[in-house]
C-alpha positions in Angstrom: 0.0 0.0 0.0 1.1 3.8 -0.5 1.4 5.4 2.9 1.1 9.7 3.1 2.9 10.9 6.4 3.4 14.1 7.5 7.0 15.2 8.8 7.9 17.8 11.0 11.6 18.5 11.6 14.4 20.8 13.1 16.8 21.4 10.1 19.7 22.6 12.1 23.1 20.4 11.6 21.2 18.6 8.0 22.4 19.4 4.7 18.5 19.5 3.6 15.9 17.5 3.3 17.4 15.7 0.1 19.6 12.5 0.7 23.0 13.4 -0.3 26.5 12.0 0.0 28.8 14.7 1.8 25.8 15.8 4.7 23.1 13.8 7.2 19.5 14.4 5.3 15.9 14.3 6.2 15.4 11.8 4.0 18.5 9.5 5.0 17.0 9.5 8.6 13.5 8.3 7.5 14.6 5.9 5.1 17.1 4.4 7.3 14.4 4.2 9.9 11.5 2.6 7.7 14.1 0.2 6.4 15.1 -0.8 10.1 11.6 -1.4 10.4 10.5 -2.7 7.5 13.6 -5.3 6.7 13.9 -3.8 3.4 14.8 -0.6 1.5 12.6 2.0 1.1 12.2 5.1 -1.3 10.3 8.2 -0.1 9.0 10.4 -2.1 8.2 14.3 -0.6 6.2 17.5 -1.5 9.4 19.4 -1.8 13.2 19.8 -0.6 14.5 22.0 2.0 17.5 23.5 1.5 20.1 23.3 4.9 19.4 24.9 7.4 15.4 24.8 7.2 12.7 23.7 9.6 9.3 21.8 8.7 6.3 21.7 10.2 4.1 19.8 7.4 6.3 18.6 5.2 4.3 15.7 3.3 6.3 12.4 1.9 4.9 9.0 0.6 6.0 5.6 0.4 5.3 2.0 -0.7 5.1 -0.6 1.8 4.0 -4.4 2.3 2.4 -4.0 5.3 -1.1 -4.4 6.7 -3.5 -1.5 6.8 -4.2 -2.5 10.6 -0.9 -2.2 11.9 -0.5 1.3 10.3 -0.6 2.8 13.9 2.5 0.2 14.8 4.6 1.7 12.0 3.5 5.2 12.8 5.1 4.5 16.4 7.8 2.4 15.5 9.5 4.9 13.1 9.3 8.1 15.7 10.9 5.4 18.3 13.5 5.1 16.0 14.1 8.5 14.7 16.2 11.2 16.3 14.6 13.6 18.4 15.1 16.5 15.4 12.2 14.2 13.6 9.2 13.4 14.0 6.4 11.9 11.8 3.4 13.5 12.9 0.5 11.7 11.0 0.1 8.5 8.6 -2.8 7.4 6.5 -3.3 4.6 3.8 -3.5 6.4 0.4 -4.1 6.1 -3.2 -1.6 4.3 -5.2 -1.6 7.4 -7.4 -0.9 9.4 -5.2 2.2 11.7 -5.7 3.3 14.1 -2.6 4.7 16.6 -5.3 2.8 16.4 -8.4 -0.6 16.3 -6.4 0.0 19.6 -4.6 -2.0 22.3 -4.7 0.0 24.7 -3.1 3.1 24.7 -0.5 2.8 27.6 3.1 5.7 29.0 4.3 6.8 31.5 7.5 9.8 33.4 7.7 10.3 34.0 11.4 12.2 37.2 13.0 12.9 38.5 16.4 13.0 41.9 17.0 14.9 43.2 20.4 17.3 44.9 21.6 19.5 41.7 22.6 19.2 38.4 21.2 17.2 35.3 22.9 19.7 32.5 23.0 16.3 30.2 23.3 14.9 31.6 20.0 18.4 31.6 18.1 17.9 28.0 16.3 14.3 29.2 14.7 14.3 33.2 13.9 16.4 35.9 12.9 17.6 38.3 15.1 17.0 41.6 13.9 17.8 44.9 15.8 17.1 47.7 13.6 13.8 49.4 13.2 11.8 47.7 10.3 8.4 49.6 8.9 6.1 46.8 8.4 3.8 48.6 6.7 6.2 49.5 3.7 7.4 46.0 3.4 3.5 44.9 3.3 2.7 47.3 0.8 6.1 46.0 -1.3 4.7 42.3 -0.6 1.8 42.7 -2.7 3.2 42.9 -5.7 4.1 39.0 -5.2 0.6 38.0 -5.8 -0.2 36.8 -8.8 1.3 34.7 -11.6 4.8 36.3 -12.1 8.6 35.7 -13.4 10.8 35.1 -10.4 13.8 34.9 -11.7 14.9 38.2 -9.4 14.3 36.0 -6.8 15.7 32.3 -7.6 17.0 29.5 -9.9 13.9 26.8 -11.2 15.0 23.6 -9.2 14.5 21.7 -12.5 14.3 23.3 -16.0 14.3 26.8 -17.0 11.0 27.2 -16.2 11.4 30.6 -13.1 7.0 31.3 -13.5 5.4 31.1 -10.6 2.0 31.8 -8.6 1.6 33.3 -5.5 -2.0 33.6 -3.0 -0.5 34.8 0.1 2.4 37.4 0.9 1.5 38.8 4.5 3.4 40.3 7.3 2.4 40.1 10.7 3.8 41.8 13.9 3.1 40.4 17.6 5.3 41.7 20.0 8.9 41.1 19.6 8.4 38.7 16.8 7.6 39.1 12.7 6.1 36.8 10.7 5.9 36.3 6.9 3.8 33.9 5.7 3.9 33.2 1.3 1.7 30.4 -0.3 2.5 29.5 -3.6 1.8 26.7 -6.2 5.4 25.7 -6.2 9.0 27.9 -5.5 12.1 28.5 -6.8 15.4 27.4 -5.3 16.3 30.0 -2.2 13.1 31.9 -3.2 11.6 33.0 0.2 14.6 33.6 1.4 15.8 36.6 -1.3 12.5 37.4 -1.1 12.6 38.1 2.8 16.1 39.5 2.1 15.0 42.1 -0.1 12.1 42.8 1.9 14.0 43.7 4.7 15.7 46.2 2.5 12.0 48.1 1.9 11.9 48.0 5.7 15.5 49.5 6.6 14.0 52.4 4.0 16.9 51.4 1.2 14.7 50.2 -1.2 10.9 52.0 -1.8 7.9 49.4 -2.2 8.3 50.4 -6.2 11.7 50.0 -6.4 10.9 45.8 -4.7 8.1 45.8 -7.6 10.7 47.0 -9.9 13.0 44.4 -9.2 10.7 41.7 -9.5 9.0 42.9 -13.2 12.7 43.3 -14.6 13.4 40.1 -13.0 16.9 41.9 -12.4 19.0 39.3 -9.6 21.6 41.9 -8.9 18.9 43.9 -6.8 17.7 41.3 -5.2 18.5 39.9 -1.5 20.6 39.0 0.2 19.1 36.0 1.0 18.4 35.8 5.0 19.3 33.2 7.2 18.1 29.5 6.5 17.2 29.1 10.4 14.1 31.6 10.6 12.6 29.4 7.4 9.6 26.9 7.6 7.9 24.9 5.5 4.3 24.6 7.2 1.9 23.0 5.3 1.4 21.7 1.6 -2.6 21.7 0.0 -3.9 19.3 -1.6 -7.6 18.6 -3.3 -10.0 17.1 -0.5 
């Protein structure tokens, strides 16, 4: 049977989601674990790839598995006894044989996470961005609009695959509560390092070096020179992906 889970994880120390050779992965953890488990080798397959350095919250995988549907719950609690404490699978359901973590998407949620204060919060370090500098919020709203829509983002990042840099985008919205800053962007798909130049350039509206027009401007010219830098990988999540119901 195909199996969808839902993977939450603490990116700090992995070289990404992706198994690779020179790096520990996401991936390497959960298929060493399902292997331990299941006796044999076993290929995930996931919504997307986190670069280093980035959290998940609702990362979605799938995999194929001779097992019986009844003792899904025993998998489900034998793989989070295995895994490390930086993983943890969060949900598991029988699915559709068809059914393809990435393809089948709808759209992926992210939040870019910063902490404004004076001094920084040794407790927060690992998941935010430590920013002291005054930021205006509103001006970096009023630039983040100009991401909705379906737009050219090469300004803003290389296609993971292809040449192919067009993309969609339903949410761009900044939120303040106290000390901390959230950005949350939903998208049909993103390039490589997107939200993070994004973010990075952003922040530049908000120090008052770049004018909301001048963000739009970089964006329509798709001009990567202007663009970024890209923030810190630490204060990035990957929350939730859609799919049809």
């Amino acid at each position: 049977m195909r199996v969808k889970a839902i993977v939450a994880y603490d990116g700090t120390g992995y070289g990404g989601f992706q198994r690779q050779t020179n790096a520990p992965s996401i991936q390497a953890e959960l298929e060493h674990s399902l292997a331990h488990i299941l006796d044999t080798p076993t290929r995930i397959l996931a919504a997307g790839r986190t670069d280093a350095g980035v959290h998940a919250e609702g990362l979605v995988i799938a995999f194929d598995i001779a097992w019986p549907a009844s003792r899904l719950r025993e998998l489900h609690h034998g793989i989070n006894a295995l895994l490390p404490e930086q993983i943890s699978v969060l949900g598991m359901t029988e699915v559709s044989p068809e059914f393809h973590p990435r393809y089948d998407a709808l759209s992926r949620r992210y939040r870019y996470t910063i902490y404004r204060a004076p001094i920084r919060n040794p407790l927060t370090s690992r998941y935010s961005l430590h920013i002291r500098r005054p930021l205006s919020v509103t001006a970096m709203q009023e630039a983040a609009t100009a991401l909705l829509g379906r737009h050219d983002f090469f300004a803003f990042g290389s296609p993971p695959q292809g040449d192919n840099s067009v993309r969609v985008v339903t949410l761009a919205n900044w939120e303040a509560k106290d000390e901390w800053l959230l950005f949350d962007i939903e998208g049909n798909a993103f390039l490589y390092r997107m939200v993070r130049l994004v973010v990075g350039t952003l922040l530049r509206v908000g120090y008052g070096a770049l004018t909301p027009v001048q963000f739009k401007d970089i964006l329509e010219t798709k001009d990567r020179r202007k663009a970024g830098p890209a923030v810190a990988a630490k204060g990035l999540c990957l929350k939730a992906v859609t799919y049809r119901s």
